[in-house]
BAFIVEX-918224 format. One line per field, with one value per atom (N, C-alpha, C): residue number from 1; residue in one letter; x, y, z. Coordinates in steps of 0.05 Angstrom, whole numbers. Layout:
i: NUM  ... $
aa: a  ... $
px: X  ... $
py: Y  ... $
pz: Z  ... $
This chain:
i: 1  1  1  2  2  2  3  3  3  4  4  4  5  5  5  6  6  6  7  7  7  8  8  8  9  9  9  10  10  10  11  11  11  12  12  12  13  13  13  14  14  14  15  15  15  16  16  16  17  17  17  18  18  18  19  19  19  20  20  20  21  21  21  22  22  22  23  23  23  24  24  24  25  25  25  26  26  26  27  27  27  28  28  28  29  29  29  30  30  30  31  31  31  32  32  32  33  33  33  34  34  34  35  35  35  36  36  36  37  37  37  38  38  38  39  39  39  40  40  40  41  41  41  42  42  42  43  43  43  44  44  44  45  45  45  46  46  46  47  47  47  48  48  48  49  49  49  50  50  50  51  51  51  52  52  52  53  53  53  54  54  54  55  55  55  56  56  56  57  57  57  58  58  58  59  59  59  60  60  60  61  61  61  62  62  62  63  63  63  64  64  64  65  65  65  66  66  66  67  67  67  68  68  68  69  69  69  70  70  70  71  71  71  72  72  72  73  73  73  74  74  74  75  75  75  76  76  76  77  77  77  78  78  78 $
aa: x  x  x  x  x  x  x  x  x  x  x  x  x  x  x  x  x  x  x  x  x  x  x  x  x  x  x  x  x  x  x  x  x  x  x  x  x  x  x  x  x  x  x  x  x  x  x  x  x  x  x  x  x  x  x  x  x  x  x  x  x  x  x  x  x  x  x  x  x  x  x  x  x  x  x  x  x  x  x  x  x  x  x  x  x  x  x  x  x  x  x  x  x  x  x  x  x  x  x  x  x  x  x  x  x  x  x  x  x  x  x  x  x  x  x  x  x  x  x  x  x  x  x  x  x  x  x  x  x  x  x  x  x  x  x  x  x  x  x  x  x  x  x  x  x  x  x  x  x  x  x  x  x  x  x  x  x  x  x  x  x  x  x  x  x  x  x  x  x  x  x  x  x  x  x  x  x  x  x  x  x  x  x  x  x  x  x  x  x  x  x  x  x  x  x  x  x  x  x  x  x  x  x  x  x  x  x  x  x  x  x  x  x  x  x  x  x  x  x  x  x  x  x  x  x  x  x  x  x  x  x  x  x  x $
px: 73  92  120  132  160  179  195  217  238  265  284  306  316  330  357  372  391  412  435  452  430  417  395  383  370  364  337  316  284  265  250  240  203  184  163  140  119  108  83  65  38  34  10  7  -17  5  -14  -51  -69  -87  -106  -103  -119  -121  -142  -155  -158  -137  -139  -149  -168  -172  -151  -167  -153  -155  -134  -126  -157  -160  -189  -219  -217  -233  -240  -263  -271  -252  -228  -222  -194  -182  -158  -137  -135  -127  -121  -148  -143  -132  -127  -121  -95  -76  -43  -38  -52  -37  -35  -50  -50  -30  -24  -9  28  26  48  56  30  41  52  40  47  77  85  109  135  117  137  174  191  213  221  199  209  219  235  247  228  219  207  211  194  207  178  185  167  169  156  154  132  153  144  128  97  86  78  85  88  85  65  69  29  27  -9  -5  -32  -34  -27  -11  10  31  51  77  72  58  77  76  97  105  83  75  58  73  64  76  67  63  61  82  83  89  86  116  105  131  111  133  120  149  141  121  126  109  76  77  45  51  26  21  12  20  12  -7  -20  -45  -57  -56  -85  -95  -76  -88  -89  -87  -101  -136  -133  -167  -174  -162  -172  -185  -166  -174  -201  -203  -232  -216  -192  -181  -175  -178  -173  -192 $
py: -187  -181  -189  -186  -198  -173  -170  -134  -144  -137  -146  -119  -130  -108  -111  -89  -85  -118  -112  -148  -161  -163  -182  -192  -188  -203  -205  -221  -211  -234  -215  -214  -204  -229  -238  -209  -193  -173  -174  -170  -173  -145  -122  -99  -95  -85  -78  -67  -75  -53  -65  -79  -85  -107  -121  -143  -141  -150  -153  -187  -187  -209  -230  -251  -276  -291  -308  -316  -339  -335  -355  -342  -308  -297  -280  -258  -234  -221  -210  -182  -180  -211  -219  -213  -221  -206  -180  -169  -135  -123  -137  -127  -125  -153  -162  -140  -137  -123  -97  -81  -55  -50  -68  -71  -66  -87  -94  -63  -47  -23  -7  -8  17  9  -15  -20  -30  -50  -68  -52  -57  -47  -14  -2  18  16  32  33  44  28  35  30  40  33  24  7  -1  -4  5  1  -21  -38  -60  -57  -67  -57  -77  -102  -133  -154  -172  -198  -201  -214  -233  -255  -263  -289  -309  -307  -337  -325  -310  -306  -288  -285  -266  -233  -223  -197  -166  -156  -140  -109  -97  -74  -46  -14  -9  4  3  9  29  44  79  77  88  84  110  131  151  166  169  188  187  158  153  125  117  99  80  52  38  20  19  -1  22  47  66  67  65  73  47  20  -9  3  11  20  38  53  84  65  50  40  28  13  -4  -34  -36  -61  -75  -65  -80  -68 $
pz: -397  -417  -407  -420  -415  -425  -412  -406  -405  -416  -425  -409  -390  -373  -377  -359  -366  -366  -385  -391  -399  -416  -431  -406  -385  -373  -376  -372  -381  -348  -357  -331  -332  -333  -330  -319  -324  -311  -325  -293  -300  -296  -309  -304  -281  -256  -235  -241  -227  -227  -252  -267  -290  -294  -306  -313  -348  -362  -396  -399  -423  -435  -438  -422  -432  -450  -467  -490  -481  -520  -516  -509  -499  -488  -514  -507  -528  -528  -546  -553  -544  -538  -525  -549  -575  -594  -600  -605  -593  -573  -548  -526  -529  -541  -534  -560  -582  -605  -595  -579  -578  -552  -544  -513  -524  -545  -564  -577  -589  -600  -580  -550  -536  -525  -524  -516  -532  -548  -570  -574  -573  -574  -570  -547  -533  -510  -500  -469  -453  -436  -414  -385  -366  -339  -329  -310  -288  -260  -243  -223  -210  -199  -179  -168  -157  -136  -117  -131  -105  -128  -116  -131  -125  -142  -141  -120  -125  -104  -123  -137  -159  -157  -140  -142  -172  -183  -209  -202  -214  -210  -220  -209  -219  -207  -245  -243  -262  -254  -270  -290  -326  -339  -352  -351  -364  -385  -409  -437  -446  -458  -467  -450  -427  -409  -404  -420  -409  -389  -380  -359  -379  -385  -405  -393  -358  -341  -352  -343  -357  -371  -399  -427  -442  -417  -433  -421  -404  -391  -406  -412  -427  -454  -476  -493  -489  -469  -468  -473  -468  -475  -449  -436  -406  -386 $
């Protein structure tokens, strides 16, 4: 997802800990739409927890006092 921090700045985040469908895959649709509701234009925070073996940033995301890597798992969407 992509997080839009403080001064417009935006900034690239993969969600630690989980494995969601990839585009082209089963249920990859379902997965980004329901990802989209738990975050889509809410403020949330994330904490950094390093990077993958491709340099990208992995982190988890808590919006509105839930954990948004858990409850892609909780769903059955990741």
């Amino acid at each position: 997802m992509t997080v839009l921090a403080a001064g417009n700045v935006q900034h690239k985040v993969r969600l630690d800990g989980i494995d969601a469908p990839e585009l082209k895959q089963a249920f990859s649709t379902q997965s980004k739409e329901a990802m989209s509701g738990l975050v889509f234009g809410k403020a949330l925070t994330s904490q950094v927890t390093g990077k993958d073996r491709y340099g990208r940033t992995l982190a988890v995301v808590m919006v509105g006092g839930v954990n948004a890597n858990l409850e892609m798992v909780r769903r059955g969407l990741a």
